[in-house]
N, C-alpha and C positions, 0 to 999 in steps of 0.2 A: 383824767380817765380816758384811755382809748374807747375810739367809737370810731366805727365803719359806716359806710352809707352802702347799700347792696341794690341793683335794680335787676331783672332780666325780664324777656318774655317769655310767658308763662302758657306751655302748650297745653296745659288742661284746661286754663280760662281760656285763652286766647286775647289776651291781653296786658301789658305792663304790669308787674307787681314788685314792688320796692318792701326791702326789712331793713330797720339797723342793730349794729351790734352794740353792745355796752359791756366791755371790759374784755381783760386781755384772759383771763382764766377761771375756770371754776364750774359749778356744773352747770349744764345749759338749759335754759327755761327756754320755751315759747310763751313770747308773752301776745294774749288776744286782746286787742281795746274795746272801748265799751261803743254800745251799741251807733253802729254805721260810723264808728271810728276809725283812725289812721293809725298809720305805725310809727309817728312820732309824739303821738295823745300820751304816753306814760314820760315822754320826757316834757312837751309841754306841760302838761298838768302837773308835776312837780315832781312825781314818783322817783323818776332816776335821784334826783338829787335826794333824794329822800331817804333812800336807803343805798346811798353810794359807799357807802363804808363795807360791805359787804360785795360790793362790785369791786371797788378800787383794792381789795384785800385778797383778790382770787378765790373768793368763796364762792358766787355765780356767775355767768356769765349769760345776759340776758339777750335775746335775737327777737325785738320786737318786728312782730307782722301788721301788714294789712287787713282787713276785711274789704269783705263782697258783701255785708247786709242788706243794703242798698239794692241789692240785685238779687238778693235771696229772702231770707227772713222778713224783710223790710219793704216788699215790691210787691205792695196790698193791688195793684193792678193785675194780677195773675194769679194763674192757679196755684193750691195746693204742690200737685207734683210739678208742677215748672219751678214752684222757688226750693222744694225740695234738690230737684236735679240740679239746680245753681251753685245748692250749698256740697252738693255731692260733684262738683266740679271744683270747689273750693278743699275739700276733704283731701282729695288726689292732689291736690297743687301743695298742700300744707304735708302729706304723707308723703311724697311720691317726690316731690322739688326741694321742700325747705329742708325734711330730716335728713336727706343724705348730706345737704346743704351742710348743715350744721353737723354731722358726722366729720364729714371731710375738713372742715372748718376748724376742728376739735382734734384732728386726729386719733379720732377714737371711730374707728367702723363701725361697731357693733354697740354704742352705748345710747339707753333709753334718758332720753329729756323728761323734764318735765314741763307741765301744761298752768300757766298763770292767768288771772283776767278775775278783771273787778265787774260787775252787773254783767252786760252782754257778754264779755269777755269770759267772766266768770260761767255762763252757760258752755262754752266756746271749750274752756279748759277741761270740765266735766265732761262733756260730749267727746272730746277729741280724746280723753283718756281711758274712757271705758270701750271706747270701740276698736279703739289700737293699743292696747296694752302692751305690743313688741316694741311697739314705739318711744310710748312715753312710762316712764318710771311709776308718774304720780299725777297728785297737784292739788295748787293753791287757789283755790276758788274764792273771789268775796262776794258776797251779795247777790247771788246770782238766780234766778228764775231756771229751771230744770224739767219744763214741760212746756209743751210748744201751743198747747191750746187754752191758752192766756189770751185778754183781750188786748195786750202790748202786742201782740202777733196779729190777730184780727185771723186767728183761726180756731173751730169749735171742733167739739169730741167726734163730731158727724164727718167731719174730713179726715179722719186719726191715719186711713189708711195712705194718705196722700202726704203723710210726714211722716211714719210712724217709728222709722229708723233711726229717725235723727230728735227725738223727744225721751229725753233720757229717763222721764218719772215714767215713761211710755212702755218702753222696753225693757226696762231691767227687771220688773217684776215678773216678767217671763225668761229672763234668761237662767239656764241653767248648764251653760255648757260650761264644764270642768276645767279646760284650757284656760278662759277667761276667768274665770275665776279664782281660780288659782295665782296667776300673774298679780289678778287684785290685792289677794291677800301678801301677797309680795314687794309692795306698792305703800307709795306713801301718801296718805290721803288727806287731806285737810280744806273742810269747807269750813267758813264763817258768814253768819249774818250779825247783824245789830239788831234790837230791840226795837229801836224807836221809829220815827216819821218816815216814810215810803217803803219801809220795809216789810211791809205785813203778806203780800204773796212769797216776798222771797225766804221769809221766816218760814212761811207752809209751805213750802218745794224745799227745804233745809230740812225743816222735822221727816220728811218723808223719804226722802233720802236716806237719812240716818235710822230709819227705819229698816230702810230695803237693805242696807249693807249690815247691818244687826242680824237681820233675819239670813242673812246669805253667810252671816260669820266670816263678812270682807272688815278686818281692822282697819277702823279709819279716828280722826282728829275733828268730829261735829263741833265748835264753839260756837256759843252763845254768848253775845256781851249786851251788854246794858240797856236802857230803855234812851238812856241818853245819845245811844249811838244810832246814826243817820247814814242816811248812804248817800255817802258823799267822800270827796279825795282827802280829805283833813284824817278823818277816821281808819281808811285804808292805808294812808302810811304806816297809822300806829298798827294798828293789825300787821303789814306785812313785815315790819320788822320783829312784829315780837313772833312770830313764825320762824322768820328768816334766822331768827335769832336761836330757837330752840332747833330747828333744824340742822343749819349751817354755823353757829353760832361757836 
């Protein structure tokens, strides 16, 4: 399998930020790890090898990133808008650095990625595709929580204005501009949760979801699986290859 290691500093953070690549062809995901993860957590945790058949076959090609959660979402020492603005310095480094990054990369100027990520990540991928639809094509969400005033955040409905852009069950139910919208229906969408053990918010932020893009007549790929599935890395492989597989297949 070719694989790049990629490092620069990052004028938006103002800090180091490392991705690597995984394969030599194919459409290009961002992939986000799960919560206050790295950009080598989907090759440690097994995923690359997991659905390499599909990398090493030119069908995608994967540009795993970094996260800031730690300094954003995750940095219960501050406010509301301070880890807002973090994540909004994160936003511009991911828009503004990686996708020309990965254009260039691609020799493709003008082509939208897509957006991947299992639990945190899976927020990550939802977020960053509904607000840049120029950007990214789609995505693969698993298990993912999709509203920000969850007790996982350690933030309530009384602070909603001090995040409210970046809480995706937050904002969509208002949006109504036609541009984005449009793009969405344009777009390939696929969220999945499991049934089973720790998965009971992310099941209620999935149904609702699936609701808001129903009601907005955004076509999307809501799945539901079994009561025996957990959220965890064993699961997620199966999931992203039978995706991978109906998708890119």
């Amino acid at each position: 399998m070719h694989i790049e290691h990629h490092q620069w500093w990052s004028t938006h953070l103002n800090r180091d930020m490392a991705l690597k690549i995984y394969g030599h062809w194919g459409k290009p995901f961002v992939v986000f790890p799960c919560s206050r993860g790295r950009y080598f957590d989907y090759e440690g945790m097994g995923m690359i090898d997991a659905i390499a058949d599909f990398i090493d076959t030119g069908k995608i090609k994967l540009f795993c990133v970094d996260s800031v959660d730690q300094e954003s979402w995750y940095n219960f020492a501050v406010s509301p808008p301070e880890r807002n603005a973090r994540h909004e310095d994160y936003d511009r480094y991911i828009v503004k650095e990686v996708i020309p990054f990965i254009r260039d990369h691609c020799q493709s100027p003008h082509e939208r990625v897509m957006a991947n990520g299992c639990s945190m990540g899976a927020y990550h991928a939802v977020n960053f595709f509904l607000k840049h639809p120029d950007a990214f094509e789609g995505t693969i969400a698993l298990s993912g929580l999709y509203r920000l005033d969850r007790a996982e955040f350690q933030l309530t409905a009384a602070e909603m204005s001090g995040y409210y852009f970046n809480s995706p069950l937050s904002y969509l139910p208002d949006l109504t501009d036609a541009r984005y919208l449009e793009q969405y229906r344009r777009s390939r969408i696929v969220v999945c949760v499991g049934l089973g053990a720790w998965e009971d918010e992310a099941i209620a932020d999935t149904r609702y979801l699936d609701y808001l893009l129903r009601e907005k007549a955004v076509p999307a790929w809501i799945d539901y699986w079994g009561y025996d599935v957990n959220h965890d890395w064993p699961w997620w492989y199966r999931q992203m290859n039978y995706f991978l597989g109906h998708l890119y297949g």
